[in-house]
C-alpha positions in Angstrom: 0.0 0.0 0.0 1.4 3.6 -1.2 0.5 6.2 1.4 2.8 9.0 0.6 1.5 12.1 -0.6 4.3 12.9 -3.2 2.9 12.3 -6.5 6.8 11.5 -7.9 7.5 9.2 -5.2 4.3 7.6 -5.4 4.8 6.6 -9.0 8.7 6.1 -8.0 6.7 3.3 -5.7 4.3 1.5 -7.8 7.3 0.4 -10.4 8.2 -1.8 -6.5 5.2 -3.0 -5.5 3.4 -6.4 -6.1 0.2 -6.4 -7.7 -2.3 -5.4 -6.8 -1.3 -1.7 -6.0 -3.2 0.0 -3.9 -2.5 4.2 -3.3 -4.2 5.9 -0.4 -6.1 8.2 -1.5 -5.0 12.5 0.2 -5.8 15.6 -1.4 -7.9 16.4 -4.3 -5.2 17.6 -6.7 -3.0 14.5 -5.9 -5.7 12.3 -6.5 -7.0 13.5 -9.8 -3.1 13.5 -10.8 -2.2 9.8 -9.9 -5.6 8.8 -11.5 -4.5 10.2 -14.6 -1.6 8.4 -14.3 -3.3 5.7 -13.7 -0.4 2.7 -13.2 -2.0 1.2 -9.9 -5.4 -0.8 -9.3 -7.3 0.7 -6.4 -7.7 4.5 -4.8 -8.9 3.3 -1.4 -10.9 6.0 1.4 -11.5 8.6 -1.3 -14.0 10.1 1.0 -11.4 10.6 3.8 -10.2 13.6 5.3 -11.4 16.6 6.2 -14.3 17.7 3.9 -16.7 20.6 3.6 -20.1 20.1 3.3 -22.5 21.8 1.7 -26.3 22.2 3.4 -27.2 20.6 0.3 -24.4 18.2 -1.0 -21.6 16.5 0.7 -17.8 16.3 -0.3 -17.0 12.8 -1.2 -13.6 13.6 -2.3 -15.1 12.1 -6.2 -17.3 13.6 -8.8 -17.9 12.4 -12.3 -14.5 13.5 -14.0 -13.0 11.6 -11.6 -14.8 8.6 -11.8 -15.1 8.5 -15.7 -10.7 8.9 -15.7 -11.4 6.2 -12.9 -12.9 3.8 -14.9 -10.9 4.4 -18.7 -7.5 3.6 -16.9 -8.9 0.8 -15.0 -8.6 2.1 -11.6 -11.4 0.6 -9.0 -12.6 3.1 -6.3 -11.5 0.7 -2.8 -13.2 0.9 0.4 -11.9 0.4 3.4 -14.2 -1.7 5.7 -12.4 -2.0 8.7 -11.5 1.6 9.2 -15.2 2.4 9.1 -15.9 0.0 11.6 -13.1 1.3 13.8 -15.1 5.3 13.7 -17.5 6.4 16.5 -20.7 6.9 15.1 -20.9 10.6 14.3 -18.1 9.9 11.8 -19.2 6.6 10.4 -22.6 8.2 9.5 -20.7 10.8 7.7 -18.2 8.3 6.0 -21.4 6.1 4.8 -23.2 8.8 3.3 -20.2 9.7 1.5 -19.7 6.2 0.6 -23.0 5.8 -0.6 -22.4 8.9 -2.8 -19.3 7.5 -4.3 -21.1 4.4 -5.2 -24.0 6.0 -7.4 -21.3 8.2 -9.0 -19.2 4.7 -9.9 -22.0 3.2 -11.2 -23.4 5.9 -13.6 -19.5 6.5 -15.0 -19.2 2.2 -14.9 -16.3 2.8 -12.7 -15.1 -0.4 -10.5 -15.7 -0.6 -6.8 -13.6 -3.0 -4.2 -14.2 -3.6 -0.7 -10.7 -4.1 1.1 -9.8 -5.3 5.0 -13.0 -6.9 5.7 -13.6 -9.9 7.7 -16.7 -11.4 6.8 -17.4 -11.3 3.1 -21.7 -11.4 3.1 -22.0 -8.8 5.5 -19.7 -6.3 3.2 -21.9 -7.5 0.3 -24.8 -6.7 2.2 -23.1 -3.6 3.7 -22.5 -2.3 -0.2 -25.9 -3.1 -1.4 -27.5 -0.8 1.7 -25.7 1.6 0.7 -26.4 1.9 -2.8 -24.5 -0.4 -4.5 -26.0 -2.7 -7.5 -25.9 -6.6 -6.7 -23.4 -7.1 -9.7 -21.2 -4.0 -8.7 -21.2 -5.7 -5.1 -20.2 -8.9 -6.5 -17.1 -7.4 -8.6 -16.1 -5.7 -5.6 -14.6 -9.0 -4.2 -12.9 -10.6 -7.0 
């Protein structure tokens, strides 16, 4: 897993690591720059950090550019299950809705969703479909 938030020394990185390569996701400029990119297989807790909200929209950390460069260079959106179970529950609310928000976004650009660090594999898949998530997208998030 690439956490750095050096966009050289993430790609510097990736030539390193063993399949699959997974980037953490940090600011918006440096993830719409290694999407581009592109090298890697998942951008996992997109929706982390510290976001604005709007009274009528949240900050997800993805919108539609994102997820249409997302899904042309092959790069699945990852989701981090046990860090959400880890939150109180002020911020897993939050983290959910802006899950949930990522998901409809993925699935209207056809981008790829994967569930990572979870221990029980139908309660994810149930997890993903609450939240939004269509029944084959939940499915392709585990292989």
């Amino acid at each position: 897993m690439i956490s750095t938030s050096n966009i050289e020394q993430a790609k510097h990185l990736m030539k390193s690591e063993k399949k699959p390569i997974i980037v953490e996701a940090q600011e918006d400029t440096f993830n719409r720059k290694i999407l581009e990119y592109g090298r890697f297989n998942i951008l996992l807790s997109i929706e982390r950090g510290k976001r604005k909200d709007k009274p009528k929209s949240l900050d997800s950390g993805l919108n539609h550019v994102l997820a249409e460069i997302a899904a042309k260079n092959k790069v699945a959106i990852g989701i981090n299950v046990e860090e959400i179970s880890e939150l109180d529950k002020k911020e897993k609310a939050k983290r959910l809705a802006r899950i949930s928000q990522n998901i409809i976004i993925c699935r209207k650009a056809k981008a790829a969703i994967k569930a990572v660090n979870f221990t029980d594999k139908t309660d994810t898949f149930n997890l993903l479909i609450s939240l939004g998530a269509s029944s084959q997208q939940a499915k392709k998030a585990f292989s």
